[in-house]
C-alpha positions in Angstrom: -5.5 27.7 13.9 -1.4 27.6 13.9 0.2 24.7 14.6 1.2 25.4 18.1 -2.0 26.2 18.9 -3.8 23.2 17.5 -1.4 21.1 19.8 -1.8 23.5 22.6 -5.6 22.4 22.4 -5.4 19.4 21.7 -3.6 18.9 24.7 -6.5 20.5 26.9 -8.8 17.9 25.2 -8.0 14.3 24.6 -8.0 12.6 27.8 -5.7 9.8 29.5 -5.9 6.3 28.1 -8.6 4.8 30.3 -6.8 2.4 32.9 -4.1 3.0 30.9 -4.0 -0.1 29.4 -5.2 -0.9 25.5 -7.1 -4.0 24.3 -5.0 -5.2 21.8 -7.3 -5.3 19.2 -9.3 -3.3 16.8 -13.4 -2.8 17.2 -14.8 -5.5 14.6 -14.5 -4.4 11.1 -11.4 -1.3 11.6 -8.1 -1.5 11.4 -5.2 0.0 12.9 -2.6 2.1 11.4 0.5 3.1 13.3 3.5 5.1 12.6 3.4 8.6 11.4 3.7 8.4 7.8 0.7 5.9 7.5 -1.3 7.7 10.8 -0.6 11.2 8.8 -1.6 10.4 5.7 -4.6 8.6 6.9 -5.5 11.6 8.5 -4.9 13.4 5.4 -7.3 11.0 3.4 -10.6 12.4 3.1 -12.2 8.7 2.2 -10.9 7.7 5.5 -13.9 7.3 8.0 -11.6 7.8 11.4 -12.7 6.4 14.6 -10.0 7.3 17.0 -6.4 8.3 17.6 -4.0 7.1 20.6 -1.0 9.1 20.9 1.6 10.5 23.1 2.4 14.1 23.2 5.5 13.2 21.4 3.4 11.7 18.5 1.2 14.9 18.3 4.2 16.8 17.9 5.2 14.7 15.2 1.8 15.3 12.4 1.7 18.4 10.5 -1.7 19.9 9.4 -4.7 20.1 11.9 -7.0 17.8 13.1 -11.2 18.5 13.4 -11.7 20.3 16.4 -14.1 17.5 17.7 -11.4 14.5 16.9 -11.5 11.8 19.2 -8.0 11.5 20.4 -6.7 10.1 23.6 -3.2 10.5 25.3 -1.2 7.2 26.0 1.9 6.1 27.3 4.5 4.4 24.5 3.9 0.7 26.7 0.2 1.6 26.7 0.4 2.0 22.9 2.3 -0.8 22.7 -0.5 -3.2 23.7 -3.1 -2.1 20.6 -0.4 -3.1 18.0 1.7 -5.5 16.5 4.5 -6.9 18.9 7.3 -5.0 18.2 5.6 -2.3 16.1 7.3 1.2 15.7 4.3 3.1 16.3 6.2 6.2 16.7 3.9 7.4 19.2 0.9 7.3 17.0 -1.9 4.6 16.6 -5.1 5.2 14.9 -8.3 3.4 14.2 -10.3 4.0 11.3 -12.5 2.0 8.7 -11.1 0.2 5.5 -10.8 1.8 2.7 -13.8 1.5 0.0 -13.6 -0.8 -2.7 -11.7 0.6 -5.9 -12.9 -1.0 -9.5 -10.5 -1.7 -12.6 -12.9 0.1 -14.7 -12.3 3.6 -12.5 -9.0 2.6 -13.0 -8.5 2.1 -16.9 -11.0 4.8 -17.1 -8.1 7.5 -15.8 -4.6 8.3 -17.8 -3.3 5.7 -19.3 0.1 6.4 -19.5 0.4 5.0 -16.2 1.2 1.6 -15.3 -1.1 -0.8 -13.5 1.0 -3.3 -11.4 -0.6 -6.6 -11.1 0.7 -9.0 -8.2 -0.1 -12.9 -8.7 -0.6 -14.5 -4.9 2.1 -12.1 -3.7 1.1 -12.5 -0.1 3.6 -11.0 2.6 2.4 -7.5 4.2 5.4 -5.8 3.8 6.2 -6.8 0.2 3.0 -5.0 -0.6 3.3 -2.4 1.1 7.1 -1.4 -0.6 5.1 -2.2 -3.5 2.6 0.4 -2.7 5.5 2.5 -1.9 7.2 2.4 -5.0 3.8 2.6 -6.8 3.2 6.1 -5.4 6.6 7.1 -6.0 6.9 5.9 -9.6 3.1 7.6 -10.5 1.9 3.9 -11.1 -2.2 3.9 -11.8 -3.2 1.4 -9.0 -1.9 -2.6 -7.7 -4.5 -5.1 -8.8 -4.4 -8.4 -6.8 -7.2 -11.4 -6.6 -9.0 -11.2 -3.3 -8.0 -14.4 -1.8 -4.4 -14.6 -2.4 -3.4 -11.1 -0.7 -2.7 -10.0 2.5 -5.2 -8.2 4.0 -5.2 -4.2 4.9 -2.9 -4.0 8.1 -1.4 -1.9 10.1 1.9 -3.7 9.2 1.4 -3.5 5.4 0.2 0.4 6.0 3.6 0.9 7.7 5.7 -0.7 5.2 3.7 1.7 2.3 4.4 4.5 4.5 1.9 6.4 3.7 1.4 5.4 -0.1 -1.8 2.8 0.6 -3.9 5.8 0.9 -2.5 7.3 -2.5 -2.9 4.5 -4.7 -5.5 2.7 -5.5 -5.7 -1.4 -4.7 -8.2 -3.0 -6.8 -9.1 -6.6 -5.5 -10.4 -9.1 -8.0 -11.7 -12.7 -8.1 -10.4 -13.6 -11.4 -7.3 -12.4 -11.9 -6.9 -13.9 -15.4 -10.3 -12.3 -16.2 -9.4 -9.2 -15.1 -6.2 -9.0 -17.2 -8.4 -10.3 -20.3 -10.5 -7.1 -19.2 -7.2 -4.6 -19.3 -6.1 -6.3 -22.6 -9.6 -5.4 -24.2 -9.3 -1.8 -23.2 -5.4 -0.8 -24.9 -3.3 -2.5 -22.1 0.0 -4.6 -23.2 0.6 -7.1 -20.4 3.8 -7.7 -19.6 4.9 -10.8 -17.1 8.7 -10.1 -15.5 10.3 -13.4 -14.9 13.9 -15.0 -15.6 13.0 -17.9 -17.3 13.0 -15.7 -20.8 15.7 -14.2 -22.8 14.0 -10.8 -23.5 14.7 -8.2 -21.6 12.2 -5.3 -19.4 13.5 -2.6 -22.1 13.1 -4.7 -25.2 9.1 -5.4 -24.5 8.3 -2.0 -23.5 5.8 -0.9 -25.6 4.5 2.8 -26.5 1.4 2.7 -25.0 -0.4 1.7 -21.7 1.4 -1.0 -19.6 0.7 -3.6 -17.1 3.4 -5.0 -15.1 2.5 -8.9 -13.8 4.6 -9.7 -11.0 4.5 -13.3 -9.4 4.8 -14.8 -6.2 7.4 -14.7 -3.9 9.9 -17.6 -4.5 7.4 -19.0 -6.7 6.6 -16.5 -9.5 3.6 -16.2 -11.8 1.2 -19.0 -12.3 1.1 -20.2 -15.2 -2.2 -19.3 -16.2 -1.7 -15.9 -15.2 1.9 -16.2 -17.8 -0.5 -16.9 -20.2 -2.5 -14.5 -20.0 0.2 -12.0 -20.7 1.1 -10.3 -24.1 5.1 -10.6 -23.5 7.3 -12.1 -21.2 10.5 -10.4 -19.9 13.6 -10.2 -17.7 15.2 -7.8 -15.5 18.8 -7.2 -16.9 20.4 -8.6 -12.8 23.8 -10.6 -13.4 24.9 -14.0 -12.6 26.2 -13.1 -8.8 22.8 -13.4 -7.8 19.6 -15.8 -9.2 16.7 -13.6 -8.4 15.8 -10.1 -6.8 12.6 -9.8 -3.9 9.4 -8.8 -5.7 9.3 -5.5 -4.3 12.8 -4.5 -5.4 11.7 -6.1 -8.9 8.7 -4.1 -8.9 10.4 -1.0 -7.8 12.7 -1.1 -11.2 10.6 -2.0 -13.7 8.2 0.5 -12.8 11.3 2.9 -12.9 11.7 1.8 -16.5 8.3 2.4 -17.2 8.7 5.4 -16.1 12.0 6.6 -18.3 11.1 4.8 -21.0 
């Protein structure tokens, strides 16, 4: 079916948002996703399990590809979708509801190529700065971001739109020892590296030749210091004196970079 046509139909299908007027919340146990980056690719995810898509005719527009010819989608007014998510929330015309994702394991993970990094975040806990991370994961071919399960935000709508799409590209491993699971990655090749300024070494300098883990900590905080422990070398990012630190996502984004052009 063309594109034109897909919409065409869709059209003659979904139906008007029932009072026209949204809950505000998700059924128990889904999320919601908004914003066409993160509502296309979680469309585009096969390991998705979808429940239902609100849009306006704008938003259909908007997604590329076709949906399943049975898709549950309703029509909605922008204030109408405006009421199923966050206050504020560019939803670009497009919310959808769909299950979490599956658990992903470290072991699938070091099982893969291991020329790509893993990214490990210590108690990094703000949606969005996971979500850039997940961004600059996907964009930097980064193997997955490994967190410990009670010190990260959970999967949102807000942390899918700040990954723009990239939460359903990379895997997120969640832990509940993250000091165990770096002793894990250690024991299978992996050269752990912590980025923080209280060292003299610099990102380029402790760069090794084989598989990588980069350790970023906490936001204003940093890394724990059993978590700096548990890492094989300690380095800096190369900033200058105008200004003390960088955000943890902007961190992230360049060392993976140098990981990356090693």
């Amino acid at each position: 079916m063309a594109k034109g046509e897909r919409k065409r139909a869709l059209r003659g299908r979904a139906g008007r948002m029932k009072g026209g007027r949204g809950s505000g919340r998700a059924t128990s146990g889904n999320v919601r996703l908004w914003g066409r980056h993160a509502v296309e690719a979680a469309l585009n995810n096969p390991a998705r399990n979808h429940r239902k898509l609100w849009a306006t005719r704008d938003g259909i527009e908007s997604l590329d590809g076709e949906l399943p010819p049975d898709f549950p989608v309703e029509y909605a007014d922008v204030t109408d979708l405006a009421r199923l998510v966050a206050r504020d929330a560019p939803h670009q015309g497009l919310v959808l509801e769909c299950a979490p994702l599956e658990d992903v394991f470290l072991d699938e993970v070091m099982d893969g190529e291991k020329d790509r990094p893993i990214v490990v975040l210590d108690q990094v806990t703000d949606p969005h700065n996971v979500g850039a991370i997940l961004r600059s994961a996907a964009a930097f071919n980064a193997a997955a971001i490994v967190t410990q399960d009670r010190h990260a935000p959970p999967e949102t709508g807000v942390l899918a739109k700040s990954a723009s799409g990239a939460l359903e590209v990379v895997p997120w491993v969640r832990v509940v020892n993250l000091a165990r699971a770096m002793d894990e990655m250690a024991e299978r090749g992996y050269w752990r590296i912590g980025l923080t300024g209280a060292t003299e070494s610099t990102l380029a300098g402790a760069l090794p030749t084989g598989p990588v883990v980069l350790v970023m900590g906490a936001e204003g905080e940093g890394m724990r210091q059993n978590i700096e422990a548990h890492c094989d070398a300690l380095a800096r990012l190369p900033i200058s004196d105008a200004i003390e630190s960088l955000n943890v996502s902007n961190a992230t984004a360049i060392a993976l970079y140098a990981v990356a052009t090693r």
